[in-house]
C-alpha positions as CSV (number, residue, x, y, z in Angstrom):
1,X,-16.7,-29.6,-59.9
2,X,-18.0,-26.0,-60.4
3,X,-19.0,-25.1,-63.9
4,X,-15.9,-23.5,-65.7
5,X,-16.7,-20.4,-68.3
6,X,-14.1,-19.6,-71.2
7,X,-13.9,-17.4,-73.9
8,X,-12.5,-19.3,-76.9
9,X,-11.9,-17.5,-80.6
10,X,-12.2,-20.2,-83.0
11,X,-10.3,-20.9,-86.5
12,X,-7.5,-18.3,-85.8
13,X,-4.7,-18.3,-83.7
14,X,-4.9,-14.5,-83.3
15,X,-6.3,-12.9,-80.5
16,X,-10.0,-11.1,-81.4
17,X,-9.8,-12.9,-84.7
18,X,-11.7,-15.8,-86.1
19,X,-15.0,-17.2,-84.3
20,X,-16.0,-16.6,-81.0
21,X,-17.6,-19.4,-78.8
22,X,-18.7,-19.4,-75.4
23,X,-17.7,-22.9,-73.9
24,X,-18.4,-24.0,-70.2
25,X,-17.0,-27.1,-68.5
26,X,-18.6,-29.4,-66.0
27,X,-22.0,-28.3,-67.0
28,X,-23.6,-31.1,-65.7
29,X,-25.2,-29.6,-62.8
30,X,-26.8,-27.0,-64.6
31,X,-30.3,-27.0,-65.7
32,X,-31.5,-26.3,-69.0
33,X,-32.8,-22.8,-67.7
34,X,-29.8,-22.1,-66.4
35,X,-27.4,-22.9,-69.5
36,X,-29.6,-21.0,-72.0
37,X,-29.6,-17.7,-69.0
38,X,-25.3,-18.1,-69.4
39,X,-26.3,-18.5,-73.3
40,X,-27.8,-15.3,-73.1
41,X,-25.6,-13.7,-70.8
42,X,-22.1,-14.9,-73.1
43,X,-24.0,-13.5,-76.3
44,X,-21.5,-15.1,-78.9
45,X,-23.2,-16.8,-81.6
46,X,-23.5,-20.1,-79.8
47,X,-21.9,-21.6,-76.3
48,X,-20.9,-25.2,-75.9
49,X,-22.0,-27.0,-72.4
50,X,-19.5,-29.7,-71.9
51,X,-21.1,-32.6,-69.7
52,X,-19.9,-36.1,-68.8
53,X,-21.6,-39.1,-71.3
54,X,-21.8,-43.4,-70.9
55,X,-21.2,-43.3,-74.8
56,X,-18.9,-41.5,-75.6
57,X,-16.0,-39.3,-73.9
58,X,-18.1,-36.3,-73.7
59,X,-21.6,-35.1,-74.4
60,X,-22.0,-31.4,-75.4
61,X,-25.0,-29.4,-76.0
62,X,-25.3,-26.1,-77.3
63,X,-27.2,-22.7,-77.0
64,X,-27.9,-19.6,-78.6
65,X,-29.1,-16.5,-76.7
66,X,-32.1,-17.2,-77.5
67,X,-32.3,-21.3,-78.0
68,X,-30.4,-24.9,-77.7
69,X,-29.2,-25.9,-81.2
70,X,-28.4,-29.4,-82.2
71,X,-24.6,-28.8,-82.8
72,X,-22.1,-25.9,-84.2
73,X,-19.0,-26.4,-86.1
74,X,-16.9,-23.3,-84.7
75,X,-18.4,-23.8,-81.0
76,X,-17.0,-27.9,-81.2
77,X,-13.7,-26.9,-82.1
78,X,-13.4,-24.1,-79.2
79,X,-14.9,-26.9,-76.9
80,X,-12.5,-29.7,-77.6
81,X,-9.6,-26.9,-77.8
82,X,-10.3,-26.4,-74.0
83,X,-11.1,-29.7,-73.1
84,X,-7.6,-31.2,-74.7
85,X,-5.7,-27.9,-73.1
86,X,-7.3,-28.8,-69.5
87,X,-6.8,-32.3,-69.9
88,X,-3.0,-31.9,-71.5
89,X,-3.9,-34.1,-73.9
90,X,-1.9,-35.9,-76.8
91,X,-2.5,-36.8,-80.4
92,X,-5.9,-38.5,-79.8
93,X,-9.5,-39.6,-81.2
94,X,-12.6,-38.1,-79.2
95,X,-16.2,-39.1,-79.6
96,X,-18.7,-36.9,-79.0
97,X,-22.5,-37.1,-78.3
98,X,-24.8,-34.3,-79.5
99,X,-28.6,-33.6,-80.3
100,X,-26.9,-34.0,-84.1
101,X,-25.7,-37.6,-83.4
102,X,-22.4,-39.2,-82.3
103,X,-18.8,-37.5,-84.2
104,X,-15.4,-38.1,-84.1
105,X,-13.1,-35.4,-82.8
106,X,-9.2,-35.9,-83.6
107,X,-6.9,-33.7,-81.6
108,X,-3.6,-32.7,-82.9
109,X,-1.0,-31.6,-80.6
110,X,1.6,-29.6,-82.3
111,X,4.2,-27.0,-81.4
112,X,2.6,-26.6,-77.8
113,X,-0.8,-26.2,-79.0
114,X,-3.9,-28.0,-80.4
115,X,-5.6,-28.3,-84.3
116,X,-8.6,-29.8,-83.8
117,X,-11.0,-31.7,-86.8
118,X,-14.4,-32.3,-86.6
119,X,-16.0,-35.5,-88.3
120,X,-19.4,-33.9,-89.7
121,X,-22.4,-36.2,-90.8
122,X,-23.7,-37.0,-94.0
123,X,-25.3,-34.2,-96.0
124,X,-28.7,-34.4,-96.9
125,X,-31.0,-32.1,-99.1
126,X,-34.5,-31.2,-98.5
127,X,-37.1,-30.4,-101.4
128,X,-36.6,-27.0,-103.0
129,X,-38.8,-24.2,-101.3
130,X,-41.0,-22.3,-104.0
131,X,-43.4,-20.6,-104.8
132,X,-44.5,-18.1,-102.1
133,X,-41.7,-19.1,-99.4
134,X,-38.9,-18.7,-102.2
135,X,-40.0,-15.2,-102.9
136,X,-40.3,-14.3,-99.2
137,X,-36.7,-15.7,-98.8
138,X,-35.5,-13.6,-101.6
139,X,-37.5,-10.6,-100.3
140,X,-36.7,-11.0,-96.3
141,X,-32.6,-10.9,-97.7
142,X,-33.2,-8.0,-99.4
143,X,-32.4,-9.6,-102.9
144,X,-34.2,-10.1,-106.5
145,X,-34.8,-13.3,-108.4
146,X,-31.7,-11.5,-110.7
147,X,-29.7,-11.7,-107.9
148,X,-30.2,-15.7,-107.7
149,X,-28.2,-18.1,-110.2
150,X,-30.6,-19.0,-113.1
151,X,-32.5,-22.3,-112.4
152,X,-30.8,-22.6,-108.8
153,X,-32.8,-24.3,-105.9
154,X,-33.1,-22.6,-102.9
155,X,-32.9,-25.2,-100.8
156,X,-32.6,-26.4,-97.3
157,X,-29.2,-28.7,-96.6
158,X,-27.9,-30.2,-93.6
159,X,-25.0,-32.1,-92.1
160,X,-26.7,-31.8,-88.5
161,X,-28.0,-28.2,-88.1
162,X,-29.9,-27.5,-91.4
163,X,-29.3,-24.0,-93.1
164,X,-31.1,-22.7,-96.2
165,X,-28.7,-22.4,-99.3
166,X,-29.0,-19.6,-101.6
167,X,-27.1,-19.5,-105.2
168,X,-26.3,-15.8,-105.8
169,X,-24.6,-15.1,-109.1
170,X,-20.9,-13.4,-108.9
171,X,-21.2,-10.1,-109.2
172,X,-23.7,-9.6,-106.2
173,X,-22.1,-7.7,-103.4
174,X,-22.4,-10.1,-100.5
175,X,-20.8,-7.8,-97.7
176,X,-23.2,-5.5,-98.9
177,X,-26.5,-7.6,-97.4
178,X,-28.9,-5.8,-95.1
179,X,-31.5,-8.4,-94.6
180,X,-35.0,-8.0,-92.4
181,X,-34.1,-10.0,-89.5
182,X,-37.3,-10.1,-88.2
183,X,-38.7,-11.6,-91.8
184,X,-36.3,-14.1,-91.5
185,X,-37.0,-15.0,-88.1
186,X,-40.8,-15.6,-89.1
187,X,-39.5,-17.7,-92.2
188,X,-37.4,-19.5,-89.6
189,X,-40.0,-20.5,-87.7
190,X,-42.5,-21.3,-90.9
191,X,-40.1,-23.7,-92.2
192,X,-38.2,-24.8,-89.3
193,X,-34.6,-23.7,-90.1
194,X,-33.1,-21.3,-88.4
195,X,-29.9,-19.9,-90.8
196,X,-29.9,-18.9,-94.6
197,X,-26.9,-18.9,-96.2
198,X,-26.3,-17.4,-99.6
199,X,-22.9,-18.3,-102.0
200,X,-21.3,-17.8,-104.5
201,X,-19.3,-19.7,-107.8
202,X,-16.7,-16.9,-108.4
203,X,-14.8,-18.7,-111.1
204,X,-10.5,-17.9,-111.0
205,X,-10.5,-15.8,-107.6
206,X,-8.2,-17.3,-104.8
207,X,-10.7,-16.4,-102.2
208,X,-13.7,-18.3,-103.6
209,X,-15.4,-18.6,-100.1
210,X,-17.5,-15.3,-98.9
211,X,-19.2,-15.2,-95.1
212,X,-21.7,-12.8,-94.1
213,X,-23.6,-14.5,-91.4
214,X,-26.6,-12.0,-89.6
215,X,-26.9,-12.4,-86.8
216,X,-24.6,-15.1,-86.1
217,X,-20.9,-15.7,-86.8
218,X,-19.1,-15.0,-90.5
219,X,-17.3,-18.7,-90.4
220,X,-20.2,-21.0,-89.8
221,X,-18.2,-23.9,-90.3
222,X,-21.1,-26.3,-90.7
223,X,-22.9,-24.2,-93.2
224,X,-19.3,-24.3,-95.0
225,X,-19.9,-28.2,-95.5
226,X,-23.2,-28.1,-96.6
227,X,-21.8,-25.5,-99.2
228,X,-18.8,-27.9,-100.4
229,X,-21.3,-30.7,-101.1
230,X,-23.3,-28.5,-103.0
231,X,-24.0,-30.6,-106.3
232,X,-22.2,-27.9,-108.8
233,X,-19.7,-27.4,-106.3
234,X,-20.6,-23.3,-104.9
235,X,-18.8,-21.7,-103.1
236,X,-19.7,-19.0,-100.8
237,X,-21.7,-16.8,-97.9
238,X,-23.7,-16.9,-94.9
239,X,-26.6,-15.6,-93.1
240,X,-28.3,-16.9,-89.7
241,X,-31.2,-15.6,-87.8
């Protein structure tokens, strides 16, 4: 079958809300070239490229306008949302096959639509980044070591695509963030992570999760994770680049 392009808004069920995801079906007679050219051409934060697997019931892979990424959160969802719509499928368990590993999907059919849940993997921390990379973190965000929580690592985590997490303290403006995006890209490729993501503790406030993602998407929902398994429990913001 002939490669099928959709437009899918993730974690909303409002039109132009939410994330938006690029996701293409029957990918699998596209080259690699070719997927990160529709990558480019989509320009949402990431596209999902839906191709048959022996494993498991689908393998996806995913691109950025610029490069293939092991996984997204936001970009799985809006692929198994078309995939069950397509397929008119039930209440069901998917597995999936990534560069990030194998995950369970489960699909939720309920009043005529789909919710869709993503299994991620095991967090895991890196060793804290000092020293001369901290400050140029600090710097390339446009921040001061007052601006970070006392005693706070800043610290790469993962649950499958790795993001550095930065503790802000609560009364720092995060919608307010103009980083250097080409510092960050440099940093990126120094360390070998490609998002930053600062947060917040705001202690009593009913919205105690911020997003501020440059240049990628606000609701990074694996970032989000990362953040909840955070050992003093933060909550709060993110950046990509």
């Amino acid at each position: 079958m002939k490669p099928q392009i959709y437009h899918v808004d993730a974690f909303t069920s409002e039109p132009f809300r939410g994330n938006s995801a690029g996701v293409v079906l029957h990918a699998d007679t596209l080259s690699d070239a070719q997927m990160q050219l529709i990558a480019r051409e989509l320009r949402h934060s990431e596209t999902a490229f839906l191709l048959k697997s022996e494993e498991s019931d689908v393998r996806i892979r995913y691109f950025t306008p610029t490069v293939e990424v092991p996984i997204c959160g936001h970009a799985t969802v809006a692929a198994h949302y078309v995939r069950a719509t397509v397929l008119g499928l039930g209440n069901t368990t998917v597995w999936q096959t990534s560069l990030a590993g194998r995950h369970r999907v489960e699909i939720h059919a309920e009043h005529n639509d789909y919710r869709i849940t993503l299994e991620q993997g095991q967090p895991s921390f890196e060793p804290p980044l000092v020293g001369e990379i901290r400050a140029a973190i600090i710097t390339a965000l446009n921040l001061t070591e007052d601006d970070i929580v006392p005693g706070a690592p800043i610290q790469v985590a993962s649950t499958g695509h790795a993001k550095v997490m930065i503790l802000l303290k609560p009364d720092v403006d995060i919608d307010a963030l103009s980083p250097n995006l080409a510092a960050l890209t440099a940093i990126s490729q120094q360390i070998g992570c490609n998002g930053f993501f600062p947060f917040q503790i705001r202690p009593g406030k009913k919205r105690n999760r911020w997003a501020n993602v440059f240049p990628g998407d606000r609701n990074c929902g694996r970032s989000g994770n990362g953040k909840r398994q955070w050992p003093d429990g933060g909550h709060g913001s993110s950046i990509m680049a």
